[in-house]
ZAKOL-479220 format. One record per residue (C-alpha): residue number from 1; residue in one letter; chain; y, z, x. Coordinates in Angstrom, 2 decimals. Each point is the difference from the previous one (the first is absolute). Example, Ala and Ser with C-alpha at 12.3 -4.5 7.8 and 13.67 -1.06 7.14 Angstrom:
BEGIN
SITE num residuo cadena      yy      zz      xx
SITE   1       A      A   -4.50    7.80   12.30
SITE   2       S      A    3.44   -0.66    1.37
***
This chain:
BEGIN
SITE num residuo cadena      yy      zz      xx
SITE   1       X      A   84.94   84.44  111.99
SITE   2       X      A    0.43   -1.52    3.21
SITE   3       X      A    3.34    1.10    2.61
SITE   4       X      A    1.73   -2.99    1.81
SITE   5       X      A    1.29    0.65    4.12
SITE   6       X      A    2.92    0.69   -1.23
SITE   7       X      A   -1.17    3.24   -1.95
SITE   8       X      A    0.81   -1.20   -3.66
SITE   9       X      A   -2.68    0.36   -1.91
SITE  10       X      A   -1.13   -3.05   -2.32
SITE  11       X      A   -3.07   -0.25   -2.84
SITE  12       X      A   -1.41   -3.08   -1.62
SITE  13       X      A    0.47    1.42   -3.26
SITE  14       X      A    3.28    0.39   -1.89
SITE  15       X      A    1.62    3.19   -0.40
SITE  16       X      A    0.39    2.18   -2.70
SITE  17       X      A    1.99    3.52    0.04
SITE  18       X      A   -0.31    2.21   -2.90
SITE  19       X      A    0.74    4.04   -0.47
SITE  20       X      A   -0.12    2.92   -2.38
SITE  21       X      A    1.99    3.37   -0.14
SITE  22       X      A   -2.17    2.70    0.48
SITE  23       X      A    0.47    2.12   -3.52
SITE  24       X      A   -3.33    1.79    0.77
SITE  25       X      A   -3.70   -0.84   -1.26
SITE  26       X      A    0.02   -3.33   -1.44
SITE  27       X      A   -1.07   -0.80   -3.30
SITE  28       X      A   -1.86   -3.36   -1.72
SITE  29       X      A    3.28   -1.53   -0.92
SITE  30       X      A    0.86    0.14    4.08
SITE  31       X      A   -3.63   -1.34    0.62
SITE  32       X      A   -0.12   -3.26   -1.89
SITE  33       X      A    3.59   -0.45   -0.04
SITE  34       X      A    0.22   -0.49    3.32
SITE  35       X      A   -2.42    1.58    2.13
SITE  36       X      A   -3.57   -1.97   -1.05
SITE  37       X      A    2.00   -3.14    0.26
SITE  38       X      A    0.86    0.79    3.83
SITE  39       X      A   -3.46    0.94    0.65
SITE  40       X      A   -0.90   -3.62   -0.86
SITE  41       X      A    3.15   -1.40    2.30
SITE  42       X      A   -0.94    1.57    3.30
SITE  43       X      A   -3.13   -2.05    0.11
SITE  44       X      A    2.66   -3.06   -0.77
SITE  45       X      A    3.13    0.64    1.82
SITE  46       X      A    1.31    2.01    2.95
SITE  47       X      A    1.23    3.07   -2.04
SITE  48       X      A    1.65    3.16    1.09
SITE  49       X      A    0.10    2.67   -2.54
SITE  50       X      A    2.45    3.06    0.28
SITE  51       X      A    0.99    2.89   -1.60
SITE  52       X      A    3.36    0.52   -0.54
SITE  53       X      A    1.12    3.45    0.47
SITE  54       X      A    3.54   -1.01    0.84
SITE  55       X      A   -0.09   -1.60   -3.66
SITE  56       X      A   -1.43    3.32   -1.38
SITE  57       X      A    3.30    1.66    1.56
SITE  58       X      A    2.34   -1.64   -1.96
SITE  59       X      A   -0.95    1.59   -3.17
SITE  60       X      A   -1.49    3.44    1.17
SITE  61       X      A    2.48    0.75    3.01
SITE  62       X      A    0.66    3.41   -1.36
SITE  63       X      A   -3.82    0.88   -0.30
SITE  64       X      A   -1.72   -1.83    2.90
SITE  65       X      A   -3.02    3.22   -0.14
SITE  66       X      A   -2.49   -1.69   -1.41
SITE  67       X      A    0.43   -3.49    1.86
SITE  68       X      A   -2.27    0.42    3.36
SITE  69       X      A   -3.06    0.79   -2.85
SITE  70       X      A    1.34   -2.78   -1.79
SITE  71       X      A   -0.14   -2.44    2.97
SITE  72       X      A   -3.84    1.49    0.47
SITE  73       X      A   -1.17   -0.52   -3.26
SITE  74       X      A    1.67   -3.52    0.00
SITE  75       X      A   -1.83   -1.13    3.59
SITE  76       X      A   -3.34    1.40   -1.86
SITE  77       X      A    0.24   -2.23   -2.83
SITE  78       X      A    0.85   -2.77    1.62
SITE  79       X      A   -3.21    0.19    2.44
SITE  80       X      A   -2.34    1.06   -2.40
SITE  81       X      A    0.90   -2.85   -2.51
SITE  82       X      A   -1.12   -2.18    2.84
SITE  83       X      A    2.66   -0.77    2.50
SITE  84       X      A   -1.28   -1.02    2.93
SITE  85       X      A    2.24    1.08    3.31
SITE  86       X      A   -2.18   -2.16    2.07
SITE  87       X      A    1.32   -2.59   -2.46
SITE  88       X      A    2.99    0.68   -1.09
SITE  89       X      A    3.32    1.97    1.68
SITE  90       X      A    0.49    3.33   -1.89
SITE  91       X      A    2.65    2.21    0.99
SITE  92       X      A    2.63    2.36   -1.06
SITE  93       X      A    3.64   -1.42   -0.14
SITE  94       X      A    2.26    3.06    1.64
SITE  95       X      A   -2.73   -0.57    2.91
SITE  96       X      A    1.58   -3.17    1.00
SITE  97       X      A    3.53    1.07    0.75
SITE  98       X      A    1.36   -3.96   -0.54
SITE  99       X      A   -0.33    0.03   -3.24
SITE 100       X      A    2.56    2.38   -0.25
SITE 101       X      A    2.57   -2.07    2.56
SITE 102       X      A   -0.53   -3.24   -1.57
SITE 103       X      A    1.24    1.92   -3.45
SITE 104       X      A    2.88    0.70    1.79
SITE 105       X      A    0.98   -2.83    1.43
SITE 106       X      A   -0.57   -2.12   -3.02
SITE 107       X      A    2.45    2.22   -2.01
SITE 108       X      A    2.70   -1.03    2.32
SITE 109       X      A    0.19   -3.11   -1.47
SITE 110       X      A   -1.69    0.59   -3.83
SITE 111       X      A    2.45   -0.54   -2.96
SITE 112       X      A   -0.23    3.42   -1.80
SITE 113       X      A   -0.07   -2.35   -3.72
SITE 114       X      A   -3.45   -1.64    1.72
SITE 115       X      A   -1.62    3.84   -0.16
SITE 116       X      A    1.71    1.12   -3.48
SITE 117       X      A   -1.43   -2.84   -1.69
SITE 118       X      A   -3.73    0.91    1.07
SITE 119       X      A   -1.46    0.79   -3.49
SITE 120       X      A   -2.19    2.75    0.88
SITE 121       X      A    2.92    1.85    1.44
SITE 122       X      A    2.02    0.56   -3.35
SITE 123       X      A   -3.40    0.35   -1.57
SITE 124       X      A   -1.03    2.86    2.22
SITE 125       X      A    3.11    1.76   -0.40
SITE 126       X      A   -0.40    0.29   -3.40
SITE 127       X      A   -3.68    1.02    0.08
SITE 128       X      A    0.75    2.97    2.69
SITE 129       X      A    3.28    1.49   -1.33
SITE 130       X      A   -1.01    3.31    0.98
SITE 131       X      A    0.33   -0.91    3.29
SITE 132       X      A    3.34   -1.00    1.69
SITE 133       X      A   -0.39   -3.37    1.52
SITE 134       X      A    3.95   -1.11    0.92
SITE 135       X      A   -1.27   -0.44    3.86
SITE 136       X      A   -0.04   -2.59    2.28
SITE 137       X      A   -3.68    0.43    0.50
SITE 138       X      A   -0.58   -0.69   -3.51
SITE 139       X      A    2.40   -2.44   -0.52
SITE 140       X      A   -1.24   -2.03    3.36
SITE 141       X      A   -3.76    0.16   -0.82
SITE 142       X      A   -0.33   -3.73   -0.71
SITE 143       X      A    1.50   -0.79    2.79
SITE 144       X      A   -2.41    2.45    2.02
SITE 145       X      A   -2.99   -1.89   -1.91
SITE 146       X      A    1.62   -3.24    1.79
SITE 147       X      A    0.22    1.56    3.57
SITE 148       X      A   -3.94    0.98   -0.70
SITE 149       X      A   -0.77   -3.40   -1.10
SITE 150       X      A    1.79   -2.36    2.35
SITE 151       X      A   -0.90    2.57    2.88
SITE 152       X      A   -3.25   -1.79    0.09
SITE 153       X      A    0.80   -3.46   -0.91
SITE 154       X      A   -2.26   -0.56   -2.62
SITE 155       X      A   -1.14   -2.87   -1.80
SITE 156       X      A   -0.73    1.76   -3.50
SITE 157       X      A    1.12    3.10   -1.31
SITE 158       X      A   -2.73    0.74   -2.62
SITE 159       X      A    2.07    1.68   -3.63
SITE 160       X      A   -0.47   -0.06   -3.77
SITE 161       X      A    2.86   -1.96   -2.09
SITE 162       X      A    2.29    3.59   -0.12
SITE 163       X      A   -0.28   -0.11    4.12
SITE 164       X      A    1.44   -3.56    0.46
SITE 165       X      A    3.41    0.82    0.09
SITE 166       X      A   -0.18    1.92    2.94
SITE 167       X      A   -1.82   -3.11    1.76
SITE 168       X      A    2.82   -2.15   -1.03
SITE 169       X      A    2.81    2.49    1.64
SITE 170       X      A   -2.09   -0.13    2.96
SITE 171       X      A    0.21   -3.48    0.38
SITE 172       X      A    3.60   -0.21   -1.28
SITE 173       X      A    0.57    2.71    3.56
SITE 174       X      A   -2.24   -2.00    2.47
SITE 175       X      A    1.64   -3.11   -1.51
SITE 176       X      A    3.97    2.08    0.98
SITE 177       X      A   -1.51    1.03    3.39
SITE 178       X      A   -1.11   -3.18    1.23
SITE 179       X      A    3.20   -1.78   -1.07
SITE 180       X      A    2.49    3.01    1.15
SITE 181       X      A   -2.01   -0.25    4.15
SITE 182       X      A   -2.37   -2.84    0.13
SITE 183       X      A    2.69   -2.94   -1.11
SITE 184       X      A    1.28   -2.40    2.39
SITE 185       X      A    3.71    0.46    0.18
SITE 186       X      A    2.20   -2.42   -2.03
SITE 187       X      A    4.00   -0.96    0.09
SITE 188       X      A    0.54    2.16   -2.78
SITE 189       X      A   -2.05    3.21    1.25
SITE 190       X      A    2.18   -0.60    3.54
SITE 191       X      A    3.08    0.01   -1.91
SITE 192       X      A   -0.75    2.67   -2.13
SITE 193       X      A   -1.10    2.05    3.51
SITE 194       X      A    3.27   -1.05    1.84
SITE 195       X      A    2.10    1.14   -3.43
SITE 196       X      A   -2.40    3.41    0.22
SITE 197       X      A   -0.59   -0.11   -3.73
SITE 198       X      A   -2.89    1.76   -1.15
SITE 199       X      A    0.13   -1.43   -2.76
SITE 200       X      A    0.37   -3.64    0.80
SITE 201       X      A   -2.72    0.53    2.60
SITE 202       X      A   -2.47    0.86   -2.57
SITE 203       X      A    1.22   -2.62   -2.36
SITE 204       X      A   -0.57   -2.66    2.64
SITE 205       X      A   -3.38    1.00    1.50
SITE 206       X      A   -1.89    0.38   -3.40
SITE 207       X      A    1.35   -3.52   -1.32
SITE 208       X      A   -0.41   -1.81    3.24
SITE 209       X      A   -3.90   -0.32   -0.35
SITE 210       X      A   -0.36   -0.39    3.37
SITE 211       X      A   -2.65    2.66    0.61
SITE 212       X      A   -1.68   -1.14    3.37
SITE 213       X      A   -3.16    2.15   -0.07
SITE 214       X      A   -0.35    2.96   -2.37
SITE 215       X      A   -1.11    2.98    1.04
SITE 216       X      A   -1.28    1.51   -3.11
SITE 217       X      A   -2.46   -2.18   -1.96
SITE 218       X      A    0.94    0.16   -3.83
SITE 219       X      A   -3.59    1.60   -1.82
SITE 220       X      A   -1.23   -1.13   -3.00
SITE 221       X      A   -1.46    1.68   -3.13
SITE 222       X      A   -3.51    0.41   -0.10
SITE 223       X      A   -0.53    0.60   -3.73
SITE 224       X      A   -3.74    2.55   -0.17
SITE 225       X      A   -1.50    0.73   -3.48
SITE 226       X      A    1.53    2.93   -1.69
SITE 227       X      A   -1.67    1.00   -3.09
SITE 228       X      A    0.81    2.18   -2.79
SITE 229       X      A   -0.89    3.57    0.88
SITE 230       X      A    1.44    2.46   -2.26
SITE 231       X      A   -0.64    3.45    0.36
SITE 232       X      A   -1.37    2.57   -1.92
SITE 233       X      A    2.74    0.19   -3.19
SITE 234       X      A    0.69   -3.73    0.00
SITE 235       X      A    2.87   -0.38    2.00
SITE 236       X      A   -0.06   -1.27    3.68
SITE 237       X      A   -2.25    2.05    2.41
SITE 238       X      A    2.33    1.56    2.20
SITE 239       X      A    0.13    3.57    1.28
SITE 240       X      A    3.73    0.41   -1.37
SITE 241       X      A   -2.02   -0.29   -3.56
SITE 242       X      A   -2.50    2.56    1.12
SITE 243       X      A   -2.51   -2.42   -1.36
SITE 244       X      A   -1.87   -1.26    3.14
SITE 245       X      A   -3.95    0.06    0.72
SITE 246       X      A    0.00    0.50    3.58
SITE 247       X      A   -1.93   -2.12    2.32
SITE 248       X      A   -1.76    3.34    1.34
SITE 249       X      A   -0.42    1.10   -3.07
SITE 250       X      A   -3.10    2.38   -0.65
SITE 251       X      A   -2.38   -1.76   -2.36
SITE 252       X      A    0.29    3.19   -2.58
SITE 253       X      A    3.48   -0.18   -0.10
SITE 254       X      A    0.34   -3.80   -0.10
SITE 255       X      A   -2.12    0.37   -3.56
SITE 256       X      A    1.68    2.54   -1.14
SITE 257       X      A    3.39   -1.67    0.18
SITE 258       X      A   -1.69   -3.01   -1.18
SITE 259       X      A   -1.44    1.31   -3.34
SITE 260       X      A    4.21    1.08   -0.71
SITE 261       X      A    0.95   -3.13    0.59
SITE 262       X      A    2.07   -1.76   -3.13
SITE 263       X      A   -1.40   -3.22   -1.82
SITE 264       X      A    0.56   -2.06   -2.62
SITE 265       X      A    2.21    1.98   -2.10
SITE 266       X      A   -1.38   -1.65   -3.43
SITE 267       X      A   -3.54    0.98    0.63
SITE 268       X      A    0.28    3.93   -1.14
SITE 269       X      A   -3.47    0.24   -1.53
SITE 270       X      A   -3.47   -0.53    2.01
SITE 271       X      A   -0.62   -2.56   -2.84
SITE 272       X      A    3.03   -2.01    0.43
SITE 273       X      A    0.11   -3.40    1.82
SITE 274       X      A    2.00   -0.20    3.36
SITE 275       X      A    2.15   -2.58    1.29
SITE 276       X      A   -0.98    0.19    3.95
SITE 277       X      A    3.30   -2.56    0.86
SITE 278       X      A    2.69    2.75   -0.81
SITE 279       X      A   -2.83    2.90    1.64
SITE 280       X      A    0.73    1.66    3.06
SITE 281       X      A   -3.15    1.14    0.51
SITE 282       X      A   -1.16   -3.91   -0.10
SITE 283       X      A    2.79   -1.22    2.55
SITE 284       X      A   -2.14    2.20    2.35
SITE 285       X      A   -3.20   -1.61   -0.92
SITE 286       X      A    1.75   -3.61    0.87
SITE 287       X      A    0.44    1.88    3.30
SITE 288       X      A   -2.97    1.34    1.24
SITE 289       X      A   -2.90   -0.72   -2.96
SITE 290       X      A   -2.24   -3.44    0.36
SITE 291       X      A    0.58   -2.78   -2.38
SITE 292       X      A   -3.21    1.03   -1.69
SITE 293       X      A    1.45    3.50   -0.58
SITE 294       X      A    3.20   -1.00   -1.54
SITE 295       X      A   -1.63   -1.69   -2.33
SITE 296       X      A   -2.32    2.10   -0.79
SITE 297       X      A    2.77    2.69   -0.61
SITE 298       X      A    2.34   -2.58   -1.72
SITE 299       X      A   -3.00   -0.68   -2.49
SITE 300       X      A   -0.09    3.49   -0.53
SITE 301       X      A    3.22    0.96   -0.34
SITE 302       X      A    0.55   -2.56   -2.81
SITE 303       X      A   -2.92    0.40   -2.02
SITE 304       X      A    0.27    4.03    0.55
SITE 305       X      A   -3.53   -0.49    1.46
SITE 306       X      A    1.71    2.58    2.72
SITE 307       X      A    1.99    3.25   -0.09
SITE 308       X      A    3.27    0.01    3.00
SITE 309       X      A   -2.44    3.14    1.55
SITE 310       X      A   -2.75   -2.74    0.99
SITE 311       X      A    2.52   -2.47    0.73
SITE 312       X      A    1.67    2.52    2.53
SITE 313       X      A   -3.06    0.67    1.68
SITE 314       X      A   -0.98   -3.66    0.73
SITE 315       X      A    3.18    0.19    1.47
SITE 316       X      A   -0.09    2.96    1.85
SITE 317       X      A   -3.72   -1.79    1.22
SITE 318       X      A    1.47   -3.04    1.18
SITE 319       X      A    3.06    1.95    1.91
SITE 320       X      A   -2.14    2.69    2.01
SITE 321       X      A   -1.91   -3.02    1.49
SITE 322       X      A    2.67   -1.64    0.94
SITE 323       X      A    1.67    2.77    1.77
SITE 324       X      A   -2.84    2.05    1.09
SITE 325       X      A   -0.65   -2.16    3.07
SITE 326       X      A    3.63    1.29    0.94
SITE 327       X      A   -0.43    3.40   -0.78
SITE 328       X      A   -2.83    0.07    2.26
SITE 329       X      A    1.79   -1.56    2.83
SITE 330       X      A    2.69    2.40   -0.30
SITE 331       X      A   -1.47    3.04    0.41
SITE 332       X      A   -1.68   -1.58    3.00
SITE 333       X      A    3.48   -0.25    1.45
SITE 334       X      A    1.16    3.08   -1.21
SITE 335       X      A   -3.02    1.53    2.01
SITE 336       X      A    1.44   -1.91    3.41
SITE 337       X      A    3.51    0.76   -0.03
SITE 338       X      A    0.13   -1.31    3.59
SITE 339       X      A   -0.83   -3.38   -0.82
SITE 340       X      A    2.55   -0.69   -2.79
SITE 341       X      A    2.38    1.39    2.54
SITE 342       X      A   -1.45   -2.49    2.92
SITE 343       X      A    0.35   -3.01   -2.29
SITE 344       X      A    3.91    0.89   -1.29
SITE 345       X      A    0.66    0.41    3.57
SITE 346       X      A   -1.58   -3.16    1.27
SITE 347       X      A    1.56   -2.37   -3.26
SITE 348       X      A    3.30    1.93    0.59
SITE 349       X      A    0.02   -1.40    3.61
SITE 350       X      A   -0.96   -2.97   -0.59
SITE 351       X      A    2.77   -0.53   -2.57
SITE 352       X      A    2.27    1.62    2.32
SITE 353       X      A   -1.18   -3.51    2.51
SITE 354       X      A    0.89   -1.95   -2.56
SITE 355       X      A    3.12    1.54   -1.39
SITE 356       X      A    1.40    0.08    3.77
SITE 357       X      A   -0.41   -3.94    0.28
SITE 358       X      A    2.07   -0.78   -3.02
SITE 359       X      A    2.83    2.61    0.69
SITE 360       X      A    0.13   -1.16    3.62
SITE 361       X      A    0.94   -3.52   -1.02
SITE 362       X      A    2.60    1.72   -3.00
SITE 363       X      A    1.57    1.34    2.49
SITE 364       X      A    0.87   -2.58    2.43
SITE 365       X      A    0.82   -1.98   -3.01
SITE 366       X      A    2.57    2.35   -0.83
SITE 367       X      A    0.71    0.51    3.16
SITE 368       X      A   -0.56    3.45    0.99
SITE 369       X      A   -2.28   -0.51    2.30
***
């Protein structure tokens, strides 16, 4: 990363801008879902990686105890996976106070139909009806995840398919934005000023097409592989399921959960054959087993050459040494609180940097400044 005389800093590389809520210790459907894959970006792309308490408010604003721990355990993972802060920008969102005034001056001029069509947000209400979620905070958290995106004026926003409609409200607001204050006035936007109609105004500067320089790139999807990880009964691993193996997970415990694990639900008998396509238990293998593994377990499991207990611990083999690297790592960290705190501070500064250019030029665009 180099800084022009002016101050704004500039990279070679594009940019990518990713974040998770911090919902405590994370588990191996966080870790190849998203995390491993932005391990392998920061050596590609100029990446900034938060954690987004502010996000973690919108759901759990009436029982915030347990989110500084949650923000720890969060910053551990991320490092000991293998984020690299001399690499990569990590930081913690509500440390970078713009993200929070860019949210509010993009709901100025957000259609509310634009966030109640975000898929996720019916979907969530439904999944947490024990907890009352008619707020603004709640209902304006896509439009948050587009102030923390376009904040940094990324190139790629890295997501799975179920993330991408968030992207494309993102772009549909940077696309509003630079039409609404970066357009080069037209007969019918002066009319429609003159007349003082709000409404004609709008009308007028989104149809002209006359944007002279946006402000506010428009990102693009950066589709990362996503595999099948269910968790322990089947089902998606997710802690909502209480069917998560945790990244930090002691080895015992990770085989104990392991060896309750469901499988093929035909194969009741040591002596019956398995079919490993509709197994649990072998969607982990795909995961984290070698090629020479999975077929030595699907060669077993259809001849009955192997019980589900043997199959279980190859698997329980092949995920300790992936994640025991990590383990080890963290409790290096957790042994040096000082540094973890020296390297939020320094990524949360220099997103601040960062987040200051962009809202600097927002605002004279809009005028405010």
């Amino acid at each position: 990363m180099t800084e022009n005389t002016n101050g704004t800093l500039t990279s070679l590389r594009p940019r990518v801008l990713s974040g998770m809520r911090p919902t405590g210790r994370l588990h191996l459907g966080n870790y190849m879902g998203a995390l491993y894959n932005w391990v392998k970006l920061q050596h590609e792309y100029d990446c900034y990686f938060f954690i987004a308490d502010l996000h973690a408010l919108t759901t759990d604003y009436a029982d915030p105890t347990s989110l500084r721990e949650s923000i720890r355990d969060v910053a551990l993972d991320f490092l000991s996976a293998g984020l690299d802060p001399e690499v990569c920008t990590v930081f913690i969102q509500s440390h970078v106070p713009q993200h929070a005034e860019l949210f509010t001056l993009f709901s100025m001029f957000t259609p509310l139909p634009w966030l109640e069509r975000v898929p996720t947000y019916k979907d969530q209400q439904e999944q947490l009806r024990e907890k009352d979620l008619n707020t603004y905070g709640f209902l304006g958290y896509p439009l948050l995840q587009s102030a923390d995106i376009l904040l940094y004026q990324p190139d790629y926003v890295p997501v799975g398919q179920d993330q991408v409609a968030h992207v494309e409200l993102t772009r549909e607001v940077a696309r509003r934005f630079n039409s609404l204050y970066c357009s080069q006035p037209t007969p019918a936007i002066e009319k429609a000023r003159e007349d003082h109609s709000d409404k004609e105004i709008l009308t007028a500067e989104l149809s002209a097409n006359s944007v002279i320089t946006g402000i506010l790139p428009e990102p693009k999807v950066l589709l990362t592989p996503s595999p099948k990880l269910p968790g322990l009964d089947g089902r998606k691993m997710s802690k909502s399921y209480g069917n998560t193996i945790m990244l930090s997970e002691p080895e015992a415990d990770l085989r104990a959960k392991l060896k309750t694990m469901v499988t093929d639900p035909a194969r009741i008998r040591r002596t019956d054959v398995g079919n490993p396509d509709i197994c649990p238990v072998f969607d982990l293998h795909k995961v984290f087993s070698t090629e020479e593994k999975q077929q030595e377990v699907r060669q077993g499991c259809t001849t009955a050459g192997i019980g589900c207990i043997e199959c279980k611990g190859w698997l329980a083999d092949a995920i300790v040494r992936e994640i025991a690297p990590i383990q080890e790592r963290r409790r290096a960290l957790e042994a040096d609180p000082g540094q973890v705190d020296a390297i939020l501070w320094d990524g949360s500064a220099r997103a601040r940097h960062r987040a200051i250019q962009t809202l600097q030029h927002v605002r004279q665009a809009i005028g405010l400044e």
